[in-house]
PyMOL Python script that loads the backbone (N, CA, C, O; Angstrom):
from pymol import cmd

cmd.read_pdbstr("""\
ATOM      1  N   UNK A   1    -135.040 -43.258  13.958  1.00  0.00           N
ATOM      2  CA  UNK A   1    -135.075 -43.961  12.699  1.00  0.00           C
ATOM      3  C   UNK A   1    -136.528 -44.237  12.310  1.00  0.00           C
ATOM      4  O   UNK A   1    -137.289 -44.401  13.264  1.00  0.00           O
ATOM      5  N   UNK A   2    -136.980 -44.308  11.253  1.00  0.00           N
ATOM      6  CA  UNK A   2    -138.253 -44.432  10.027  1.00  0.00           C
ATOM      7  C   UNK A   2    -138.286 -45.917  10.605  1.00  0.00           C
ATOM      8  O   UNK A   2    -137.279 -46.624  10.623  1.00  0.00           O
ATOM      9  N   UNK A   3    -139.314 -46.256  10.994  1.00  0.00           N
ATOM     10  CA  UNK A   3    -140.191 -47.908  11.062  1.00  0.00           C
ATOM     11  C   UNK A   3    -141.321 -48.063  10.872  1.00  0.00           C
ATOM     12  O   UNK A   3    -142.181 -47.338  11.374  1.00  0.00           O
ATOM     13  N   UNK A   4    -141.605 -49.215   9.969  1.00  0.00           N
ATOM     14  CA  UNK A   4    -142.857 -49.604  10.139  1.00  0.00           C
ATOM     15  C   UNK A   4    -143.267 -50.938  11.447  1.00  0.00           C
ATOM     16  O   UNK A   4    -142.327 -51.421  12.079  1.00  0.00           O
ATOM     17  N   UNK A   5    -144.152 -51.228  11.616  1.00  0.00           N
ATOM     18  CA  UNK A   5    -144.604 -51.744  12.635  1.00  0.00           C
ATOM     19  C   UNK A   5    -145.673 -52.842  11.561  1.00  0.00           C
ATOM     20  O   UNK A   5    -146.555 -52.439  10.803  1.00  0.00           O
ATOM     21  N   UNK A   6    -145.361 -53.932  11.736  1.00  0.00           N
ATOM     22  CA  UNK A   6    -146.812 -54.952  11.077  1.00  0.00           C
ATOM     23  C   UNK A   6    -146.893 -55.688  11.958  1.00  0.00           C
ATOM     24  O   UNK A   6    -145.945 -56.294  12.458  1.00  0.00           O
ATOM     25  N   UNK A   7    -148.549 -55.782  12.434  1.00  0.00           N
ATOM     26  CA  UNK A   7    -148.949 -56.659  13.301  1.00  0.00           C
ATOM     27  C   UNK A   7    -149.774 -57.538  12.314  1.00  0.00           C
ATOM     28  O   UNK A   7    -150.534 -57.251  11.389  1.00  0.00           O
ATOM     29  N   UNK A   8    -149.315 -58.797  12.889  1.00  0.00           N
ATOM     30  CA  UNK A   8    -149.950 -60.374  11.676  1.00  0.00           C
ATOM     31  C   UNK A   8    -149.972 -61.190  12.426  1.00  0.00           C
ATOM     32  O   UNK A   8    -149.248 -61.176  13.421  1.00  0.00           O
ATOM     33  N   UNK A   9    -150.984 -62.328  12.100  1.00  0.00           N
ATOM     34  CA  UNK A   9    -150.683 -64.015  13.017  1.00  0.00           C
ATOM     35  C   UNK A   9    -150.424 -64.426  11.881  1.00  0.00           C
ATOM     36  O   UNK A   9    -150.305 -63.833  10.808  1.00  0.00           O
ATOM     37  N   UNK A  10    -150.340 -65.476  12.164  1.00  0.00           N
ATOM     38  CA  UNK A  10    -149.825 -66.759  11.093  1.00  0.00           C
ATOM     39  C   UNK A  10    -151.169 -67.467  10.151  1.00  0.00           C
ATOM     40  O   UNK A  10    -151.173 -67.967   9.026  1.00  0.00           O
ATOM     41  N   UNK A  11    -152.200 -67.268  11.100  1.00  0.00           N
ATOM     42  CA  UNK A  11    -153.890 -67.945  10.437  1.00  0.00           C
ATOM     43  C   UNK A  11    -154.710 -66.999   9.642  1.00  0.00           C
ATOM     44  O   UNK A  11    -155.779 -67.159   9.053  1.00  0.00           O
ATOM     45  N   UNK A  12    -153.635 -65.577   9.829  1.00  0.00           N
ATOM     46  CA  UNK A  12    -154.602 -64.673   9.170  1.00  0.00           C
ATOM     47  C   UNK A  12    -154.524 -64.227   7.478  1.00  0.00           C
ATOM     48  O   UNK A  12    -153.925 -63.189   7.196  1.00  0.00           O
ATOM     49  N   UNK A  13    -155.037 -64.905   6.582  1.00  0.00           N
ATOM     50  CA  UNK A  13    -154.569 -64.911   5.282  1.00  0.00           C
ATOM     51  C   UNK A  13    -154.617 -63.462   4.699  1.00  0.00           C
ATOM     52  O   UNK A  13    -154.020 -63.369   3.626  1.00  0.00           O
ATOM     53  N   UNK A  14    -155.135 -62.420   5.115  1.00  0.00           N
ATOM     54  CA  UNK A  14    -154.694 -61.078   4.557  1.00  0.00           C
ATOM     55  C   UNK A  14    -153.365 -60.659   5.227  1.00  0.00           C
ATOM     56  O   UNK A  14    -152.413 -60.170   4.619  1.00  0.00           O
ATOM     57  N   UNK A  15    -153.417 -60.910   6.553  1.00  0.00           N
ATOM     58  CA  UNK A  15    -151.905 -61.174   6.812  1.00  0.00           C
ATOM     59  C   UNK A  15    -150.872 -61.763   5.679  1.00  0.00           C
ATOM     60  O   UNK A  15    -150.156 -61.003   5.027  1.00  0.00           O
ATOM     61  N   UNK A  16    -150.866 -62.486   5.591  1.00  0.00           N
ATOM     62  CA  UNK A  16    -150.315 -63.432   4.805  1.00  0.00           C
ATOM     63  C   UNK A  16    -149.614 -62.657   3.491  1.00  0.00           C
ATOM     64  O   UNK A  16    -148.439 -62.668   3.126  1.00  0.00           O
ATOM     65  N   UNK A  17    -151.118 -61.787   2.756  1.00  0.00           N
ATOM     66  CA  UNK A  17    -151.176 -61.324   1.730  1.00  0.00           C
ATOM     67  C   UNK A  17    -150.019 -59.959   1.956  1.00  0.00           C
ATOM     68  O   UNK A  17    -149.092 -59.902   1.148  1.00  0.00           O
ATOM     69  N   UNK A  18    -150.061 -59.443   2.487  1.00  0.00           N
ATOM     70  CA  UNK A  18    -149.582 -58.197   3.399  1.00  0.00           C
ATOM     71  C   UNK A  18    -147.955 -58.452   3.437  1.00  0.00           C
ATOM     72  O   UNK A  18    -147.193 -57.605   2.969  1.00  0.00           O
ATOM     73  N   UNK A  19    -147.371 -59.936   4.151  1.00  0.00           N
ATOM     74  CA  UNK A  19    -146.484 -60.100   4.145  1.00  0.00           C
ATOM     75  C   UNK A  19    -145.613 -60.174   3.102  1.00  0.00           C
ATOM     76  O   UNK A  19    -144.532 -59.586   3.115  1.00  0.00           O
ATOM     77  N   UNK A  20    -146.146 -61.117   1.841  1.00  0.00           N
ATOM     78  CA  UNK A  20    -145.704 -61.306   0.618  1.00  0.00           C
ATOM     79  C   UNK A  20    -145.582 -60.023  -0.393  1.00  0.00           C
ATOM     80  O   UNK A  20    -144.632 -59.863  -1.159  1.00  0.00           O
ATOM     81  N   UNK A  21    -146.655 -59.169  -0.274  1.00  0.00           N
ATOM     82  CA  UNK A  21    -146.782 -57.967  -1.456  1.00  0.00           C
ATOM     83  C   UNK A  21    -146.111 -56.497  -0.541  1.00  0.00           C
ATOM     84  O   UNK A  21    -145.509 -55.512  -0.969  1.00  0.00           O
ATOM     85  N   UNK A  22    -146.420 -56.783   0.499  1.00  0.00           N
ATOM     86  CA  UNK A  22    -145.709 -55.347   1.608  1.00  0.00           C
ATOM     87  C   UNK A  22    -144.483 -55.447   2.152  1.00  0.00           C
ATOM     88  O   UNK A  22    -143.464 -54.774   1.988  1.00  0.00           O
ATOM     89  N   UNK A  23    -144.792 -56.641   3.008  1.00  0.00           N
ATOM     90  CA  UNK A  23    -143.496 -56.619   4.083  1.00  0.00           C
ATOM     91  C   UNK A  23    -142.369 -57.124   3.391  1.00  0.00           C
ATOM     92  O   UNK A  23    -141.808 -56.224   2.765  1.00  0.00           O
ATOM     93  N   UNK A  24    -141.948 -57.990   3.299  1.00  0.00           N
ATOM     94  CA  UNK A  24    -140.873 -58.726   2.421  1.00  0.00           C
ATOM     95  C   UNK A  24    -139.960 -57.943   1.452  1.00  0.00           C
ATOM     96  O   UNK A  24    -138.730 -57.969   1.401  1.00  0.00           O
ATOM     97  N   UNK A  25    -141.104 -57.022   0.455  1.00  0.00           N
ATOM     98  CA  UNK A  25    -140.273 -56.421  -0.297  1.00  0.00           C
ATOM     99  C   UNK A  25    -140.245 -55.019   0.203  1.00  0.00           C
ATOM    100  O   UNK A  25    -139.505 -54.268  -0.432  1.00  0.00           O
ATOM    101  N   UNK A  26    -140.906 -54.499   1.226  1.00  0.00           N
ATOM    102  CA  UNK A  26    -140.254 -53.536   1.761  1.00  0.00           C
ATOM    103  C   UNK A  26    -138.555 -54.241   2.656  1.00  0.00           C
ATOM    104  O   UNK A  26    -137.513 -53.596   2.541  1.00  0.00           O
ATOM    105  N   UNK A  27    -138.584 -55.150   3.207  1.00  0.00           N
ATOM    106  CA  UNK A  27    -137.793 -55.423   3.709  1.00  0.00           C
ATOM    107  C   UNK A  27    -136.214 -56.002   3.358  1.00  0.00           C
ATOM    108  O   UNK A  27    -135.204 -56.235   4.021  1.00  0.00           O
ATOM    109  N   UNK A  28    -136.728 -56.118   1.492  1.00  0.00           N
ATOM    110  CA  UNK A  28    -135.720 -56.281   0.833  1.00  0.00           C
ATOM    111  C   UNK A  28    -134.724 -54.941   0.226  1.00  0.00           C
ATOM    112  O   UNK A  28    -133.569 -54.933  -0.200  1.00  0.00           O
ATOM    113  N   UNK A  29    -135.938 -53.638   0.438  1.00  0.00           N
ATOM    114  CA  UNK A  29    -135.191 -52.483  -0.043  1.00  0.00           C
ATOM    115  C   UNK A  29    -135.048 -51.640   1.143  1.00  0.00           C
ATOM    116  O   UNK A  29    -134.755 -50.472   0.886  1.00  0.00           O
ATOM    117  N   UNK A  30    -135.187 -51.949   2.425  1.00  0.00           N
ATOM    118  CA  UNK A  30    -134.929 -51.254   3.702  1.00  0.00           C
ATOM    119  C   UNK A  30    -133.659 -51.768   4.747  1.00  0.00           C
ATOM    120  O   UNK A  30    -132.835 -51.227   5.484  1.00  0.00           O
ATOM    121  N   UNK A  31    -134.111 -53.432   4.252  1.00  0.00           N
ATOM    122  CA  UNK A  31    -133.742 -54.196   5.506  1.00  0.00           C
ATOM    123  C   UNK A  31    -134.544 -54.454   6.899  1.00  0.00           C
ATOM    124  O   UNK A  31    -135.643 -53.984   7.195  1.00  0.00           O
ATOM    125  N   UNK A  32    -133.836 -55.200   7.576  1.00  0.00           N
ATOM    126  CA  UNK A  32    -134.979 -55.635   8.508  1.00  0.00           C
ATOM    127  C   UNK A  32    -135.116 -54.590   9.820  1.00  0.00           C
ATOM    128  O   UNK A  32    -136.047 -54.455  10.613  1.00  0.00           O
ATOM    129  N   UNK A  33    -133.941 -53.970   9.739  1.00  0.00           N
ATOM    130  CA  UNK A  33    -134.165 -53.106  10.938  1.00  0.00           C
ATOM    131  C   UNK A  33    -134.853 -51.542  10.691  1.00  0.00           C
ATOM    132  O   UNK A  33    -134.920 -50.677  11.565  1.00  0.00           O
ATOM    133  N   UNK A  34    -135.286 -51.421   9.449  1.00  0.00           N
ATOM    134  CA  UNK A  34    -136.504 -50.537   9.710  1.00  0.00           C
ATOM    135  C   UNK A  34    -137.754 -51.256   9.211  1.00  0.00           C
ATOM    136  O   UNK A  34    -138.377 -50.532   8.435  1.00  0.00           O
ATOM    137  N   UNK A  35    -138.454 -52.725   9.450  1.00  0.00           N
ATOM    138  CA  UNK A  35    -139.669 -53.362   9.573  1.00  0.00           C
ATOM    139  C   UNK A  35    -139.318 -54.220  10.627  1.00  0.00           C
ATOM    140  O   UNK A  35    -138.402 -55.038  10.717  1.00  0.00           O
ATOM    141  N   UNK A  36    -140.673 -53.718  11.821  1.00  0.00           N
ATOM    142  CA  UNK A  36    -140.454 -54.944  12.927  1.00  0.00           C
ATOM    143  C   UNK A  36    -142.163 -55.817  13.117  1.00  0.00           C
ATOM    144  O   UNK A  36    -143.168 -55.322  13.627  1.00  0.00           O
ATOM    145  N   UNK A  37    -142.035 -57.020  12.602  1.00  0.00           N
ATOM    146  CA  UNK A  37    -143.122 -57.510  12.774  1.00  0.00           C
ATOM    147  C   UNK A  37    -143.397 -58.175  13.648  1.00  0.00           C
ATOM    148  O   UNK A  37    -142.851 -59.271  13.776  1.00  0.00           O
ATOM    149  N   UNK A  38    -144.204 -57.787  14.408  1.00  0.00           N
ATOM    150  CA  UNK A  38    -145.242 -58.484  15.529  1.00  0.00           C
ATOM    151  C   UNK A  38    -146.320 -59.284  15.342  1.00  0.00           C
ATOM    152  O   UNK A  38    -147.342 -58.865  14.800  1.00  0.00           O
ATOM    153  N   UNK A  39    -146.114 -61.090  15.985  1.00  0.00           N
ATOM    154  CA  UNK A  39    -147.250 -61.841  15.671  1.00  0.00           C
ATOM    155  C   UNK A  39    -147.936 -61.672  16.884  1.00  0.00           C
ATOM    156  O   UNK A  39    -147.392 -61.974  17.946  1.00  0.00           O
ATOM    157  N   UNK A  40    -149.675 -60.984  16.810  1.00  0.00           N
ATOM    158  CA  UNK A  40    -150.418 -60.416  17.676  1.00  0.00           C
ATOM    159  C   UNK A  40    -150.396 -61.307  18.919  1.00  0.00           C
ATOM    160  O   UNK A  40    -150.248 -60.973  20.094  1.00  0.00           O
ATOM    161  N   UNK A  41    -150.586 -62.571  18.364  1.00  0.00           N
ATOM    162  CA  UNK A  41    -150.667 -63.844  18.730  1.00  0.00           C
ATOM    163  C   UNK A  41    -149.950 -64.502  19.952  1.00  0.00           C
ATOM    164  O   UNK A  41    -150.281 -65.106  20.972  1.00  0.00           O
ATOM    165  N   UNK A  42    -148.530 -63.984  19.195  1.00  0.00           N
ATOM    166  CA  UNK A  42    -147.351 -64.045  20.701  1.00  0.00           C
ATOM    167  C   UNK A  42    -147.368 -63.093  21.527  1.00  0.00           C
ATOM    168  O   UNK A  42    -147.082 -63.206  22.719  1.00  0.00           O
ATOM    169  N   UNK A  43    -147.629 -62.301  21.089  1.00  0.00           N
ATOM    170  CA  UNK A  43    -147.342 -60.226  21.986  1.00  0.00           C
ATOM    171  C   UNK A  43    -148.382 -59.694  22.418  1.00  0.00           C
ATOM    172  O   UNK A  43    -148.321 -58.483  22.631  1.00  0.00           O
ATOM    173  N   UNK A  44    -149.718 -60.439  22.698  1.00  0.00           N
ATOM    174  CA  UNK A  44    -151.459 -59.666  22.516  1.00  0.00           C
ATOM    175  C   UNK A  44    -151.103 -58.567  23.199  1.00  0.00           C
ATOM    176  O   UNK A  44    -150.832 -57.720  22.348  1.00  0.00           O
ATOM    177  N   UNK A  45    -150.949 -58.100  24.325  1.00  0.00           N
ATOM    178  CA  UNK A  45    -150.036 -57.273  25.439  1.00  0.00           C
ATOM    179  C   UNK A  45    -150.167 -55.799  24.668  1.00  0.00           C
ATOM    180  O   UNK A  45    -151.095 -54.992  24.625  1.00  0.00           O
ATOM    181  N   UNK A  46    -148.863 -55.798  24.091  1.00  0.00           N
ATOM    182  CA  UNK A  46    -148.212 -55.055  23.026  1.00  0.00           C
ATOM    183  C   UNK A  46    -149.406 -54.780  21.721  1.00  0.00           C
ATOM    184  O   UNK A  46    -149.787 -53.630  21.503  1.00  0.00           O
ATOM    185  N   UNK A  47    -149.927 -55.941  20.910  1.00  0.00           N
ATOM    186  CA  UNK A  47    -151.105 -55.459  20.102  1.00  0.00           C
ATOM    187  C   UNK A  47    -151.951 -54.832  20.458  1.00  0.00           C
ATOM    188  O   UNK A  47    -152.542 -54.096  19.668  1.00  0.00           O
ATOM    189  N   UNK A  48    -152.372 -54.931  22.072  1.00  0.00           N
ATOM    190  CA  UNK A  48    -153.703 -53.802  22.936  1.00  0.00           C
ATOM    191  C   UNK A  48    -153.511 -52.736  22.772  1.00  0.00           C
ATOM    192  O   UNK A  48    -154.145 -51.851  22.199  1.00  0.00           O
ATOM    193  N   UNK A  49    -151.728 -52.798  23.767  1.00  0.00           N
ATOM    194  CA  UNK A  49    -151.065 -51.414  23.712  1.00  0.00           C
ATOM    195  C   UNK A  49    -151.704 -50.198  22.760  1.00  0.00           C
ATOM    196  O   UNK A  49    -152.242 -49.114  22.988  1.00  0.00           O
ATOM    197  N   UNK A  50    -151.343 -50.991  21.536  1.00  0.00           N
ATOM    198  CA  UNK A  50    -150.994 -50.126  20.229  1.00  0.00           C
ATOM    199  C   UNK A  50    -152.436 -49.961  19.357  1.00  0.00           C
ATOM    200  O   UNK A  50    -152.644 -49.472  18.247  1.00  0.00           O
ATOM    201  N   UNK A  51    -153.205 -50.490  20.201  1.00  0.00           N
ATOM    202  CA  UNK A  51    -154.888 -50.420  19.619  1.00  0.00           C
ATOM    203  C   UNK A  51    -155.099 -51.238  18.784  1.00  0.00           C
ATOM    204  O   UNK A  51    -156.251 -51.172  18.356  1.00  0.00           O
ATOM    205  N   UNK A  52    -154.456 -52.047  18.319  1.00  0.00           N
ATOM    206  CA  UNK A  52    -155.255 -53.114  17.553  1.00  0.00           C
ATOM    207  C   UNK A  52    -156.026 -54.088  17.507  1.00  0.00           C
ATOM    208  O   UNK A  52    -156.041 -55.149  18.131  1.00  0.00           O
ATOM    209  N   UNK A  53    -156.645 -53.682  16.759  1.00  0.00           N
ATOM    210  CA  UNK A  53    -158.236 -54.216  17.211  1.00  0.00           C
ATOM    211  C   UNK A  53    -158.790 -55.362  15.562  1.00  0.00           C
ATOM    212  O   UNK A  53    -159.802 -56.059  15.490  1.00  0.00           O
ATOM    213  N   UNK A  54    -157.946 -55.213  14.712  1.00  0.00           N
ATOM    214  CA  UNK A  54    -157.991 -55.919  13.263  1.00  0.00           C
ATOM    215  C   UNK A  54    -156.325 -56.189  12.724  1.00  0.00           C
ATOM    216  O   UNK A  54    -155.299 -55.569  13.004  1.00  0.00           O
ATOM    217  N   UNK A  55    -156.576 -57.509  11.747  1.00  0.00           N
ATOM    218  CA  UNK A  55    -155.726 -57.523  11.493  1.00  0.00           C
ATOM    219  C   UNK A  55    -155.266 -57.492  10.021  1.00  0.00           C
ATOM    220  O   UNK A  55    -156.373 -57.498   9.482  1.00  0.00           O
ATOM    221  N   UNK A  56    -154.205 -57.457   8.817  1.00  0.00           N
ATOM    222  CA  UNK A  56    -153.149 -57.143   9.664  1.00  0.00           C
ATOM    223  C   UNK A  56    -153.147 -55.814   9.838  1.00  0.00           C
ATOM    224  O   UNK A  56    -153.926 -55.173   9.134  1.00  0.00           O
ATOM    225  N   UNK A  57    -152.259 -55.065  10.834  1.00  0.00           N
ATOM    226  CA  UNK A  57    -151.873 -53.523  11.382  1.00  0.00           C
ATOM    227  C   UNK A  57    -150.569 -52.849  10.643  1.00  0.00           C
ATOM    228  O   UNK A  57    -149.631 -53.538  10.245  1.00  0.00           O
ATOM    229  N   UNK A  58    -150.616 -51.551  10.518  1.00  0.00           N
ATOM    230  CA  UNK A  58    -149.364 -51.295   9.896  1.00  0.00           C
ATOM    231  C   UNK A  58    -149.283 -49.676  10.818  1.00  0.00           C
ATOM    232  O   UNK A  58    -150.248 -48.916  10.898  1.00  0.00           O
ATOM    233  N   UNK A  59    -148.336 -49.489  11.255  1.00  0.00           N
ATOM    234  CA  UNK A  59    -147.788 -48.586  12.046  1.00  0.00           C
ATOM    235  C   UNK A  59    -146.511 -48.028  10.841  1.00  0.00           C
ATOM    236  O   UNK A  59    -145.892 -48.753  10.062  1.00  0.00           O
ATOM    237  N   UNK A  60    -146.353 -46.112  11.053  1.00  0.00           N
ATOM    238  CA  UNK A  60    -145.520 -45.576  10.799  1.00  0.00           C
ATOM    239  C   UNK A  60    -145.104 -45.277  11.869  1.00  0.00           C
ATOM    240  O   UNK A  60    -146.052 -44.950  12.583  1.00  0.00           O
ATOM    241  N   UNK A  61    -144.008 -45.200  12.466  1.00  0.00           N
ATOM    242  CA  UNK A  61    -143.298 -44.502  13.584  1.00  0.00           C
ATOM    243  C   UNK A  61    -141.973 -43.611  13.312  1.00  0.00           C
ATOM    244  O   UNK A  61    -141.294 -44.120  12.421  1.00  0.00           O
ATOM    245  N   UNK A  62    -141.549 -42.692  13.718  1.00  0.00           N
ATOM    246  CA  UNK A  62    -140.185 -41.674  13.194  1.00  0.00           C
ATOM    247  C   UNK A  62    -140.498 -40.621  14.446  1.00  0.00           C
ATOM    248  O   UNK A  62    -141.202 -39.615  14.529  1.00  0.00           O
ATOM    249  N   UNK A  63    -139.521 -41.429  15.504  1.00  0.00           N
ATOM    250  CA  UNK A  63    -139.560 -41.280  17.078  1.00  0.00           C
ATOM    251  C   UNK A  63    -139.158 -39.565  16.951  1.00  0.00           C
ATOM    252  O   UNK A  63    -139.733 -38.671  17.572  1.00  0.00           O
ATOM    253  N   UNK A  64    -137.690 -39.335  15.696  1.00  0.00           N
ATOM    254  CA  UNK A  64    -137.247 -38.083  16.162  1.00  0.00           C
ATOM    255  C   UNK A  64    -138.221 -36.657  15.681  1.00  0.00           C
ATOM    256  O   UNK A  64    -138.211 -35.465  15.987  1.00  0.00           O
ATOM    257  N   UNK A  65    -139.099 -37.598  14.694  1.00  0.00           N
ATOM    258  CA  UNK A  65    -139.835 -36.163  14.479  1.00  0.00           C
ATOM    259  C   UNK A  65    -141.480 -36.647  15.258  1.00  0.00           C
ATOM    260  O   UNK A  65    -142.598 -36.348  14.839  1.00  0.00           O
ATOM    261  N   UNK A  66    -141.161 -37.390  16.369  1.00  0.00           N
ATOM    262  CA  UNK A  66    -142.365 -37.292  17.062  1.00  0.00           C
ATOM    263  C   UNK A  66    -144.085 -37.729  16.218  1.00  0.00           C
ATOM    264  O   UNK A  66    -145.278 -37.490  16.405  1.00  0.00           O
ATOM    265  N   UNK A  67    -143.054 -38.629  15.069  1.00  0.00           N
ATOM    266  CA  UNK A  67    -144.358 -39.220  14.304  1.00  0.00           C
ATOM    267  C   UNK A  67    -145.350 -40.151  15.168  1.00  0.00           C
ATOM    268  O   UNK A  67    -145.099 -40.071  16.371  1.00  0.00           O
ATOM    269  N   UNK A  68    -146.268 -40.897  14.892  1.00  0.00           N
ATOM    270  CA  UNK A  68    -146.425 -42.310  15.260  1.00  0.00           C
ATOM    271  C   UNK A  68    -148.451 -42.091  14.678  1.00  0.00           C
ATOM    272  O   UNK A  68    -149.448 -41.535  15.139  1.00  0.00           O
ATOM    273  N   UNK A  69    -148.196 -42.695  13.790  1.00  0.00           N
ATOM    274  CA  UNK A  69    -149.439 -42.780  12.821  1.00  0.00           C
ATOM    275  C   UNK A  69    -149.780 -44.258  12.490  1.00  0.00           C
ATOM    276  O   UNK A  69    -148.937 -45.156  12.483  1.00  0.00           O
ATOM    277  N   UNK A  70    -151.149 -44.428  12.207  1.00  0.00           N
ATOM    278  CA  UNK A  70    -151.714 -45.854  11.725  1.00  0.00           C
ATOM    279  C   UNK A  70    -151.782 -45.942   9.868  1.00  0.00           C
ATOM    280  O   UNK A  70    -152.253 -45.022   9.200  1.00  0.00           O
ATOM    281  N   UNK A  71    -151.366 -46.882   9.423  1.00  0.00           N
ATOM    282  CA  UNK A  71    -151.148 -46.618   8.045  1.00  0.00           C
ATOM    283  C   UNK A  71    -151.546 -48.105   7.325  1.00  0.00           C
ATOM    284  O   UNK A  71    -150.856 -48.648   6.463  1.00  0.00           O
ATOM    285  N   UNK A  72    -152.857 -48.655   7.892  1.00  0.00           N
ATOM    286  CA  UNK A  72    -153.085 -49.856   7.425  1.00  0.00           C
ATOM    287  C   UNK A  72    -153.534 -49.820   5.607  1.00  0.00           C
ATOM    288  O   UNK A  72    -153.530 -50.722   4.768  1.00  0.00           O
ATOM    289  N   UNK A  73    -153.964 -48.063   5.494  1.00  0.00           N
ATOM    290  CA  UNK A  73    -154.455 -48.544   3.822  1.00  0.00           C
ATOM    291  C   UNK A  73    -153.798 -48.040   2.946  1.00  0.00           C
ATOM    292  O   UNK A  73    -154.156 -47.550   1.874  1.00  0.00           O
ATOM    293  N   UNK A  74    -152.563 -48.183   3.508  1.00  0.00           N
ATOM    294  CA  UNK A  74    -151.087 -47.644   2.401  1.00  0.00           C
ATOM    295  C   UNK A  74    -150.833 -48.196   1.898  1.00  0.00           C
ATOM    296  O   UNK A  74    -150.959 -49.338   2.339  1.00  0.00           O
ATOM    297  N   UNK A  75    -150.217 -48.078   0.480  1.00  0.00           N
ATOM    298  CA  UNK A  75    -150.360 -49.432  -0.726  1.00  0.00           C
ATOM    299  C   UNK A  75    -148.581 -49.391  -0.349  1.00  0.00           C
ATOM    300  O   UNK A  75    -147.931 -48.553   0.276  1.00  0.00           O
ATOM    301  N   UNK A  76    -148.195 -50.575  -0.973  1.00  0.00           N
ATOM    302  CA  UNK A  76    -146.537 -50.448  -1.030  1.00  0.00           C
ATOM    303  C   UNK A  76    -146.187 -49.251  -1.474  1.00  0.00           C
ATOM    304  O   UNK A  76    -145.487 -48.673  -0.643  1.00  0.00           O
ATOM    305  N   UNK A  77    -146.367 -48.680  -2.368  1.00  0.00           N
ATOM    306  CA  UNK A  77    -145.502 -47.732  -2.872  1.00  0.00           C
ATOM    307  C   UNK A  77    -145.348 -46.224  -1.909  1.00  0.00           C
ATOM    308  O   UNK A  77    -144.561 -45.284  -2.029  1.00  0.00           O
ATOM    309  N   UNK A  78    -146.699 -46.529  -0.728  1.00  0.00           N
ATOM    310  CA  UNK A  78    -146.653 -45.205  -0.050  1.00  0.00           C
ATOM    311  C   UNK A  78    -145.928 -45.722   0.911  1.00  0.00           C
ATOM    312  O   UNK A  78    -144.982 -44.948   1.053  1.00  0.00           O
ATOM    313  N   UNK A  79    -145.827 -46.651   1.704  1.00  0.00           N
ATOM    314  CA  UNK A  79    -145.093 -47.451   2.658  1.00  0.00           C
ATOM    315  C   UNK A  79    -143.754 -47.057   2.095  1.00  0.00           C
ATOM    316  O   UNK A  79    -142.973 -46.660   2.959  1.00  0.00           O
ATOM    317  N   UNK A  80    -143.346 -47.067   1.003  1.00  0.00           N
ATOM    318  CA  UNK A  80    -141.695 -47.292   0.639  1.00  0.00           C
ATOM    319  C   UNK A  80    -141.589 -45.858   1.081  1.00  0.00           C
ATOM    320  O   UNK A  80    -140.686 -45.597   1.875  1.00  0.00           O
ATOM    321  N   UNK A  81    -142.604 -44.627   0.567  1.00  0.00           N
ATOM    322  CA  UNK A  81    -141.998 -42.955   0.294  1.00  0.00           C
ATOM    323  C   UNK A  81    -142.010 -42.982   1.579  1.00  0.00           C
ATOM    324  O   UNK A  81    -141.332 -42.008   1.908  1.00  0.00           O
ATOM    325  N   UNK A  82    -142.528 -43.735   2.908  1.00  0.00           N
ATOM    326  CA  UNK A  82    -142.501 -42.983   4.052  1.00  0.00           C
ATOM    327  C   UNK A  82    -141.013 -43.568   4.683  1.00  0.00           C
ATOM    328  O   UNK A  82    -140.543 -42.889   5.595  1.00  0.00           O
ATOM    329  N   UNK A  83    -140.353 -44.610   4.317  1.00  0.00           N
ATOM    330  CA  UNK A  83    -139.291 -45.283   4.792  1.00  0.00           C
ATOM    331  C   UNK A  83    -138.289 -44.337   3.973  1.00  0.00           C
ATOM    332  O   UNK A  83    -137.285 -44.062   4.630  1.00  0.00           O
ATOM    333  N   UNK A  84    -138.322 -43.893   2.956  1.00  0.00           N
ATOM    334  CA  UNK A  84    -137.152 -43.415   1.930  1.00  0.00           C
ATOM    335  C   UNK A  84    -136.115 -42.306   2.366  1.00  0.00           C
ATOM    336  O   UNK A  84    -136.437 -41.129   2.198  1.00  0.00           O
ATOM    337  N   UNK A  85    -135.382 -42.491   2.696  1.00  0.00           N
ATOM    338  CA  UNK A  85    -134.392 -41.352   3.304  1.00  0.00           C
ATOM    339  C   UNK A  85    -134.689 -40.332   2.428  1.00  0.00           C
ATOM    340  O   UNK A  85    -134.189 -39.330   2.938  1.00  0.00           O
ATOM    341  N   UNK A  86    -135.153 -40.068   1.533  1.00  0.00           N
ATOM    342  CA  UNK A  86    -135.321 -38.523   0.619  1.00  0.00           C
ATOM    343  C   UNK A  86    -136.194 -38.143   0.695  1.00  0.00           C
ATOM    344  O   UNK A  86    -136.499 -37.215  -0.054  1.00  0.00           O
ATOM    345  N   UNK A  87    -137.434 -38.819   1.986  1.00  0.00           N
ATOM    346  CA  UNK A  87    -138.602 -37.906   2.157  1.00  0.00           C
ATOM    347  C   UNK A  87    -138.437 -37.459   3.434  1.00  0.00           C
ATOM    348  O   UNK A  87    -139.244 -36.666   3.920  1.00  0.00           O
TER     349      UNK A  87
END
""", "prot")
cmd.dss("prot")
cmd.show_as("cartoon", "prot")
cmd.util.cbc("prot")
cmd.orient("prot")
């Protein structure tokens, strides 16, 4: 399945920004189970893992076609074409 990945804390106000204009309303036309957000904060572990090194992070992942790309300067509308079952 198509996921995005957002890594955010709670203190980080582009975070913030990210959540309101990206995540949310991707998550209103996806649902929640293709956006899983990670607060770096609780998970640092997992944020190393995955190289993040700034915040916030935005991960494409699409396990069956062996995707897994960094996509922090994707505006919403490219975020939506990569979630969209018709791409």
């Amino acid at each position: 399945m198509k996921k995005i990945l957002f890594f955010h804390t709670r203190w980080c106000p582009p975070c913030r920004n990210a959540m309101k204009t990206k995540i949310l309303p991707l998550i209103d036309l996806f649902g929640k189970e293709k956006i899983e957000i990670i607060d770096a904060d609780v998970n640092p572990q997992f944020a190393e893992k995955c190289g993040v090194t700034k915040l916030p992070a935005f991960f494409y992942i699409y396990p069956e076609q062996h995707i897994y790309m960094r996509v922090d300067h994707y505006s919403f509308q490219q975020l939506k074409e990569l979630l969209d079952d018709k791409s």
